[in-house]
C-alpha positions as CSV (number, residue, x, y, z in Angstrom):
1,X,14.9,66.4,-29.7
2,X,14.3,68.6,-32.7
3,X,15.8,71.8,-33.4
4,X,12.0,73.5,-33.3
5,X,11.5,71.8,-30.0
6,X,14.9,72.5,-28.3
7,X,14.1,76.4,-29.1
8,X,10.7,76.1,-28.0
9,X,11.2,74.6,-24.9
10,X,14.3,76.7,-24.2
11,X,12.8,79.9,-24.5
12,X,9.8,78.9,-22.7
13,X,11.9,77.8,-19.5
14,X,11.0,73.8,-20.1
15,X,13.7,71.2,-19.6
16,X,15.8,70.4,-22.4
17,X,18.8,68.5,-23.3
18,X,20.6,71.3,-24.9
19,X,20.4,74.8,-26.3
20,X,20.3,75.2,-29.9
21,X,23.5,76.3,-32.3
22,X,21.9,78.7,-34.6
23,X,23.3,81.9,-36.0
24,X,21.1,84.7,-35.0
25,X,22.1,87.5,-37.5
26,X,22.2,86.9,-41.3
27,X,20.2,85.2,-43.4
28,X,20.8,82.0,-45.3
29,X,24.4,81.7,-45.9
30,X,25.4,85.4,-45.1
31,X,28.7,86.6,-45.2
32,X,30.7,89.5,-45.2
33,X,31.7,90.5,-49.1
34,X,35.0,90.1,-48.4
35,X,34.9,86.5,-46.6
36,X,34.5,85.1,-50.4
37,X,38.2,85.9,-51.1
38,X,39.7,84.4,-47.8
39,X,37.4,81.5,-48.0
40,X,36.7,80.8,-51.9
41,X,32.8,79.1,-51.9
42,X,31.8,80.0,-48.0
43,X,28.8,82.1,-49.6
44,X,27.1,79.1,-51.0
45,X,28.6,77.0,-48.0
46,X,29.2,78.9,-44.7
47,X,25.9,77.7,-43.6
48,X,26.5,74.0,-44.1
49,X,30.4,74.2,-42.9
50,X,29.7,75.8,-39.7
51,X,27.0,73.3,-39.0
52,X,24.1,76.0,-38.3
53,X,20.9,74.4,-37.0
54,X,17.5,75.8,-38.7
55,X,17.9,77.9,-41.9
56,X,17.7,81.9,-41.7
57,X,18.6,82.2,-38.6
58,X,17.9,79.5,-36.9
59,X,13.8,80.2,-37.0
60,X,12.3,80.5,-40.5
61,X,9.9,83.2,-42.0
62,X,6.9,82.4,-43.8
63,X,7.7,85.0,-46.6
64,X,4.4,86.7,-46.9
65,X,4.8,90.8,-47.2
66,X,4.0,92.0,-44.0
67,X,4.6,95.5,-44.5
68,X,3.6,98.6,-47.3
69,X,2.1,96.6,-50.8
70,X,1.6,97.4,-53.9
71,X,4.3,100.1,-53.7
72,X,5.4,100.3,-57.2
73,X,9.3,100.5,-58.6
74,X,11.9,103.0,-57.2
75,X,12.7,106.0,-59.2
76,X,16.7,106.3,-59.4
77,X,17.2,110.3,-58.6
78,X,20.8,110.1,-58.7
79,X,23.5,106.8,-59.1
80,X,27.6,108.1,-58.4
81,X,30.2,105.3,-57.3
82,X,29.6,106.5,-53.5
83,X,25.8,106.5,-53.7
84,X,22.5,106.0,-55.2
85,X,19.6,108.2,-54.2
86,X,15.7,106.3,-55.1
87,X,12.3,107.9,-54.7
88,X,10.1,104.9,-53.5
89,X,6.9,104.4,-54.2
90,X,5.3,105.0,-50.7
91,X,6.9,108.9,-51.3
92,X,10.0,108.2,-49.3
93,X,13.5,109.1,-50.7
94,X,16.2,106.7,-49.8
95,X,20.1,106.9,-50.2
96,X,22.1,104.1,-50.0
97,X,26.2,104.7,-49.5
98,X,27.8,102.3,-51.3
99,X,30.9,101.4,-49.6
100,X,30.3,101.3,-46.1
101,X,28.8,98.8,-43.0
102,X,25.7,100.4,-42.6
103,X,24.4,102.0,-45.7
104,X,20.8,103.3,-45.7
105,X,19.5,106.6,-45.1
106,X,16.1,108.1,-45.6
107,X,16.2,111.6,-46.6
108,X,12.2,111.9,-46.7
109,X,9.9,109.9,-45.0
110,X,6.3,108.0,-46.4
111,X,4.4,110.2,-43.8
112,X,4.6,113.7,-42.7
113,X,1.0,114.4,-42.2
114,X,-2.3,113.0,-41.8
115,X,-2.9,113.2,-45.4
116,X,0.5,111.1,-45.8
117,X,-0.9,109.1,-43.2
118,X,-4.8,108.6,-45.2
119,X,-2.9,107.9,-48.6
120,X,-0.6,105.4,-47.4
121,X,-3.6,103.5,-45.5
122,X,-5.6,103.6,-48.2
123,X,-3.4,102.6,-50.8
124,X,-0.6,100.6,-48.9
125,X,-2.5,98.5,-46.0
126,X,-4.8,96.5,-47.2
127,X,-5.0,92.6,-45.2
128,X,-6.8,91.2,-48.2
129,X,-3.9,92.2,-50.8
130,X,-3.7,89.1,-52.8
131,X,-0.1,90.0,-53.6
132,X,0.6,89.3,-50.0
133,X,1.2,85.7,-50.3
134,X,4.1,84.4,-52.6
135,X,2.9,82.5,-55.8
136,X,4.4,79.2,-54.1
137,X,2.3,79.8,-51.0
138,X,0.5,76.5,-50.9
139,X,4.2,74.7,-51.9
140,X,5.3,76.9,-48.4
141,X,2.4,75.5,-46.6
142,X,3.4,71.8,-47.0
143,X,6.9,72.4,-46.1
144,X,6.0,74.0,-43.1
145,X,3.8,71.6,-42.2
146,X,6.4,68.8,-41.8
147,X,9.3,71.6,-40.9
148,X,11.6,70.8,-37.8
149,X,12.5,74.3,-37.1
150,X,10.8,77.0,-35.3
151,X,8.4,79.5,-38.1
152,X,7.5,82.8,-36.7
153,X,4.9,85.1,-38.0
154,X,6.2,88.7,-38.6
155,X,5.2,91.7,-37.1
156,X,7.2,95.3,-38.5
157,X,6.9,96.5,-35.3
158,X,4.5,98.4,-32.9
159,X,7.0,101.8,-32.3
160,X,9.1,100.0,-35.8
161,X,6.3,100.4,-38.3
162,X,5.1,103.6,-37.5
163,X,9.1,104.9,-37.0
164,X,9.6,103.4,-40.4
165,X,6.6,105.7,-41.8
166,X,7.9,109.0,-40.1
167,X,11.1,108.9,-38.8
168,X,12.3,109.0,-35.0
169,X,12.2,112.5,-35.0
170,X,8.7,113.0,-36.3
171,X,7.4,110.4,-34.7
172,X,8.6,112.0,-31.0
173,X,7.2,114.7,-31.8
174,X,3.9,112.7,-32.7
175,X,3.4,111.4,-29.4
176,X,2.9,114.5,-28.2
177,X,1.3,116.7,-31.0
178,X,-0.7,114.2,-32.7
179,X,-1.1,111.3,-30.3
180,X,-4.3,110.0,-32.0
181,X,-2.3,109.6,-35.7
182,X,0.0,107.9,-34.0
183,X,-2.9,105.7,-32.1
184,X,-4.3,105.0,-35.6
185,X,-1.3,104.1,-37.1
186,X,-0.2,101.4,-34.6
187,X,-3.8,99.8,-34.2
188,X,-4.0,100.1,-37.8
189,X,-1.4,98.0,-39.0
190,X,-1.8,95.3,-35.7
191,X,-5.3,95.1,-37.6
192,X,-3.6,94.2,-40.5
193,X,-1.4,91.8,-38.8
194,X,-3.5,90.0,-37.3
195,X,-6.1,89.4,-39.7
196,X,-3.5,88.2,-42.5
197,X,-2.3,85.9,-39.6
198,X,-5.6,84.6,-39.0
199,X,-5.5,83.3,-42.8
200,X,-2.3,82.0,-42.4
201,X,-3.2,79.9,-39.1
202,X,-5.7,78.3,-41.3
203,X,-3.4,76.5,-42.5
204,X,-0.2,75.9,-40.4
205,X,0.4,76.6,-36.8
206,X,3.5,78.9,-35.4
207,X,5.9,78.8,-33.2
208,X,6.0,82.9,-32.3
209,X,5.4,86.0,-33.5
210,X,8.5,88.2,-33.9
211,X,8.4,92.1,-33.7
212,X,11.3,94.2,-35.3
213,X,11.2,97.6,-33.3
214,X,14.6,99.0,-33.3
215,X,13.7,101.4,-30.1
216,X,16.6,102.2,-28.3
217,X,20.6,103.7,-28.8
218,X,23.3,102.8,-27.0
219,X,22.5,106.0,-24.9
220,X,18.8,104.5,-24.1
221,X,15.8,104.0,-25.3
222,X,13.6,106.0,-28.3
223,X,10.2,105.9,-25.9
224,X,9.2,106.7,-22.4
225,X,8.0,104.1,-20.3
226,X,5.2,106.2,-19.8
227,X,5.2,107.1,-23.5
228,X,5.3,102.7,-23.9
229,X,2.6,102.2,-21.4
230,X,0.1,104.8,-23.3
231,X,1.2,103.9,-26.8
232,X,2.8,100.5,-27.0
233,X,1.5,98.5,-24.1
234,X,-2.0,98.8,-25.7
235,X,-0.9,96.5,-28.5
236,X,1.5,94.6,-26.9
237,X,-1.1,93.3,-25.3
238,X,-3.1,92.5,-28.2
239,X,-0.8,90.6,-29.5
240,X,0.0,88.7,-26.3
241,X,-3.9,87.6,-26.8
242,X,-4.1,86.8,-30.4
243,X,-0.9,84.7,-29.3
244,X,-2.5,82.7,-26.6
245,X,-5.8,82.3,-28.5
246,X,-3.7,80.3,-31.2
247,X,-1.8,78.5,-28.7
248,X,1.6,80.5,-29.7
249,X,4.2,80.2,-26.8
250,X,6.7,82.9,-27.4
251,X,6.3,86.6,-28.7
252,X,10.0,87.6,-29.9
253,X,11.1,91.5,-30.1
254,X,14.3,92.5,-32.1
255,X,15.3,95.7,-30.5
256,X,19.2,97.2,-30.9
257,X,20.7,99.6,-28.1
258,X,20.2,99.5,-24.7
259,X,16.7,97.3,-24.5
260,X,17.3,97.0,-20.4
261,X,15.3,100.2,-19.0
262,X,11.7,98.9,-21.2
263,X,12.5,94.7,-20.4
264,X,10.1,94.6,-17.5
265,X,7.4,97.0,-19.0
266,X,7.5,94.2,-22.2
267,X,7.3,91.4,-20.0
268,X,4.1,93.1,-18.4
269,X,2.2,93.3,-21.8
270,X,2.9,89.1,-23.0
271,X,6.4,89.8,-24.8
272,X,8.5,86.8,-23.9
273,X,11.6,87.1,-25.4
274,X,14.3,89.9,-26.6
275,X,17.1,90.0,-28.9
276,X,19.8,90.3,-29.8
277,X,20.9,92.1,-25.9
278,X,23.8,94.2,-27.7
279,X,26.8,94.4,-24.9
280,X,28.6,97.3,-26.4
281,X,25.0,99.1,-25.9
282,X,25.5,98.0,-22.2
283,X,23.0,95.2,-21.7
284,X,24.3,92.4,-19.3
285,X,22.2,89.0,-20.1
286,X,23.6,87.6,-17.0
287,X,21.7,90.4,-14.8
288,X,18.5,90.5,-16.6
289,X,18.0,87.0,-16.6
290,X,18.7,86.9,-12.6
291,X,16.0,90.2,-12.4
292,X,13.3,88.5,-14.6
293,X,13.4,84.7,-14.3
294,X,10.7,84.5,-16.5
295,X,12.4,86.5,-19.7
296,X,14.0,84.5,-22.3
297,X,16.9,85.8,-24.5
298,X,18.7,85.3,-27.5
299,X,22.1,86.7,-28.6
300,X,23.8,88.4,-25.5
301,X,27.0,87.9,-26.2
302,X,29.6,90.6,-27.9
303,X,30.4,90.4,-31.6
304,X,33.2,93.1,-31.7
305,X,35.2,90.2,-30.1
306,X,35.9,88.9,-33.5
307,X,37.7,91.7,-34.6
308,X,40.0,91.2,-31.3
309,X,42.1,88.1,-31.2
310,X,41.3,84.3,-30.8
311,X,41.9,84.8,-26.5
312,X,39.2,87.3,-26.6
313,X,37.1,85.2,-28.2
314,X,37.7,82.2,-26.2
315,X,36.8,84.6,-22.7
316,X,33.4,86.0,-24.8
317,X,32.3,82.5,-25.8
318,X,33.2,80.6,-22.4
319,X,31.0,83.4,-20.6
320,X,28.1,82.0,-22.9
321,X,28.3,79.3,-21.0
322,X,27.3,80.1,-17.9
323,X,24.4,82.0,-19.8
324,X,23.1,79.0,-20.7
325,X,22.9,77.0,-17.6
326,X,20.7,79.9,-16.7
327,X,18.0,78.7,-18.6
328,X,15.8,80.7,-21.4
329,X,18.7,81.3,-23.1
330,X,20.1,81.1,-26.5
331,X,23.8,82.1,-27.3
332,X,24.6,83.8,-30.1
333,X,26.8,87.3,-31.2
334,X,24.5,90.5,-30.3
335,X,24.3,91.2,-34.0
336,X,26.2,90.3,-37.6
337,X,29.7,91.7,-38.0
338,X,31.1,94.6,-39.5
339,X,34.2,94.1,-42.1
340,X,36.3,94.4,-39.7
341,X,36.2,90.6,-39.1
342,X,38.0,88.0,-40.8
343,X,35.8,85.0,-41.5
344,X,39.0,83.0,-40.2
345,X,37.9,84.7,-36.4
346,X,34.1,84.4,-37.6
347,X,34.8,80.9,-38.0
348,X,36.5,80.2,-34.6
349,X,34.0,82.0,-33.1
350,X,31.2,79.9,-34.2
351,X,33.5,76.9,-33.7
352,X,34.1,77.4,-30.5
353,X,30.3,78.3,-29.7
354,X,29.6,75.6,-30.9
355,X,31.5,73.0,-28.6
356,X,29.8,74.8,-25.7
357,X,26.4,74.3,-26.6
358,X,27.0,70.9,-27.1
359,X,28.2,70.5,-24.0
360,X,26.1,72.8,-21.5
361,X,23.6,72.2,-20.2
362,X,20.5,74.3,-19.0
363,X,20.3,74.0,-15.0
364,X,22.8,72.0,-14.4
């Protein structure tokens, strides 16, 4: 069974003769910067040494730009040793900290307005942006066609885009003060979506569509429900019906924090699948899968483990596999690691994950 059928038929509750082993978080050959000096060469090799199925991340993107184009360079407004500062070309103005984990802040957002709103729409969203597609698309398109891995088409998020444009803040308030902006911005860029999708399925099929949304801290979640069933169900469930028109099994949303309080309202609208289930943000795979036999998951289990010790490790990982046996499940830490890890427990880690998927079964 192929790696692209395994996930598949995993996610989609089918029978299978074993999960796969893929990384989840990080992109080909990621590492922490400091993994190159304990392990000379694991930048070019971690991929291939710890025996990760798929490339990326164990499903592939198609590398077409699915978000603002023809946005111009970055104006540098100020460069220190602790941080840069850029003006974008979409208006926004970023700084990026230059010694730390997490290391992006916007300072001003694209949108403030509806004017903001009408320039970037204008300018930013068109579906028939040549520029869109790589130069090597049609080299892309024959690769995919005879892939063995799973190849997603890529959505920037129904609440994700538009935060991305605003801001959580301003886009709170939105919901409330300008509710049809916001309306026009989500249908907007599904719009766009789905129509460069529909040039894309021309030529090779998919395997799921995969929304980054980002809606929730460890406190809760960004939205409502009944803010998500006015503003977010609506396209949800457009997507759900573009997905079953092209015969698409398995809409995937990448949401941090605590994802639990919206899981059934997604499941409602056609969304299939959630990661990465962050435990420190207090999701519990184990429950959710029990609630919603019909939810599939990937991630789940906690990656602050490997900054712990090689017994609590061992306790994270074995948990995994009862996961598993659960079915519609996919093991894998609840997102990549700070630099607090060694790639010494990194690599035992994924080691020891490893042996269990091999040898767990789903259902049994």
């Amino acid at each position: 069974m192929q790696l692209r059928e395994r996930f598949v038929r995993t996610l989609t509750g089918q029978e299978v003769d074993r999960v796969p082993f893929i990384k989840v978080f990080g992109g080909d050959n990621a590492i922490v910067p400091h993994w190159e000096i304990e392990e000379p060469g694991v930048g070019t090799n971690i991929d291939r040494w710890l025996q990760f199925e798929g490339p990326y991340r164990g499903w592939q993107q198609p590398g077409v730009n699915m978000e603002l184009s023809r946005v111009g360079p970055s104006t540098v407004v100020e460069d220190t040793p602790q941080r840069r500062i850029e003006r974008r070309g979409d208006g926004s103005l970023h700084v990026h900290q230059k010694n730390a984990d997490y290391y992006r802040q916007i300072l001003e957002w694209a949108v403030r307005d509806r004017n903001d709103w009408d320039r970037v729409k204008e300018r930013h969203l068109r579906a028939d942006d040549p520029e869109r597609f790589p130069a090597d698309w049609q080299t892309r398109v024959e690769a995919f066609r005879q892939r063995d891995y799973p190849l997603q088409l890529t959505h920037r998020g129904v609440y994700g885009f538009a935060r991305n444009l605003m801001g959580d803040e301003a886009l709170a308030y939105a919901f409330y003060d300008d509710p049809a902006l916001v309306h026009d911005i989500m249908t907007t860029y599904a719009d766009m979506a789905m129509a460069i999708w529909s040039r894309m399925l021309a030529q090779v099929d998919f395997d799921l569509i995969e929304c980054w949304e980002d809606m929730a801290f460890t406190s809760g979640a960004l939205v409502s429900p009944a803010t998500f069933r006015e503003f977010l169900a609506p396209q949800y469930r457009r997507l759900r019906a573009f997905a079953d028109a092209h015969r698409i099994p398995i809409i995937l949303v990448d949401s941090d924090g605590y994802i639990e309080p919206l899981t059934a309202l997604m499941l409602e609208c056609g969304v299939t699948t959630l990661y990465p289930y962050e435990v420190q943000s207090g999701n519990d795979a184990a429950r959710m899968l029990d609630r919603h036999p019909a939810l599939g998951i990937i991630g789940g289990l906690d990656k602050r483990v490997m900054a712990q010790n090689e017994a609590a490790i061992d306790a994270e990982v074995e948990r995994a596999r009862g996961l598993i046996r659960k079915g519609r499940f996919i093991p894998g830490p609840d997102h990549f690691v700070l630099s607090d890890v060694t790639y010494a427990h990194y690599r035992y880690f994924m080691q020891r994950l490893r042996e269990v998927v091999m040898t767990t079964r789903p259902g049994q």
